[in-house]
Residue, then its C-alpha position, 0 to 999 in steps of 0.5 A: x758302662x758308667x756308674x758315676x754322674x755324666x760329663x755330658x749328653x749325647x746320644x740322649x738327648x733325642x730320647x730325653x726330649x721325646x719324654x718332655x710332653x703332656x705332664x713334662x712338656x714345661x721342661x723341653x723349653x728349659x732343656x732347649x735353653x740350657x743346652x743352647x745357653x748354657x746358664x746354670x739353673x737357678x740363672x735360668x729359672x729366674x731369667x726376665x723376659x728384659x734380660x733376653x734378646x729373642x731376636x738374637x737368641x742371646x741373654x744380655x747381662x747388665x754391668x756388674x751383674x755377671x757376679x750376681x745375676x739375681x741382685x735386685x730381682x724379686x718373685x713378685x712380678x711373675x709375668x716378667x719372668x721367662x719361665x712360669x709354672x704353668x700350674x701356677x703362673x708363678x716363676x719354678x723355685x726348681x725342677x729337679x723331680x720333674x727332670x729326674x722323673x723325665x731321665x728315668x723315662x728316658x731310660x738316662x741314668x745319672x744325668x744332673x741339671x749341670x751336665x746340660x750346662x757342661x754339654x753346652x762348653x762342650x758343644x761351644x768348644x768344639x763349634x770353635x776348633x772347627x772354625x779355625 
């Protein structure tokens, strides 16, 4: 069995989304976008509804941001804002407890924020073997 940090999520994945509900429901959209975009957290949690085509399910970088992707962002428009504590109706600083309480639920152990981003790679690289 493995005792160090996952390199990526499988198996799961179901067992992960099944616990995000009631308290923990806020995190599935996260999970979903992580998994399907593979941004990294801080770039997700301040993600502008602007930098988004919903329509094509794909997140639009504007010149000379990729370096920087929160250059001239502010926390003072929180309805701009892709993701809001729905508590608060402000923008999530971080996640991180509710996430680790949602694995632990899960019965997944050693499963990081950056693994979704890693799974995505994964997922994007095999997806470009097979259609070759």
């Amino acid at each position: 069995m493995q005792s160090g940090p996952k390199v990526q999520i499988g198996q799961e994945e179901p067992l992960l989304l099944s616990v995000m509900e009631g308290k923990r429901a806020h995190l599935r959209p996260l999970v979903v976008v992580a998994l399907g975009l593979g941004l990294r957290k801080r770039v997700q949690l301040t993600l502008r509804r602007g930098q988004v085509d919903f329509s094509r399910n794909a997140r639009r970088f504007e010149p000379g941001s990729a370096r920087d992707p929160e250059a001239g962002l502010s926390w003072k428009d929180p309805e701009d804002y892709v993701f809001t504590n729905p508590d608060t109706d402000k923008p999530f600083y971080d996640i991180k407890r509710s996430f680790h309480t949602a694995c632990r639920l899960a019965g997944i152990k050693n499963l990081w924020w950056h693994v979704l981003r890693a799974t995505f790679a994964t997922r994007l690289a095999l997806a470009m073997k097979h259609s070759r």
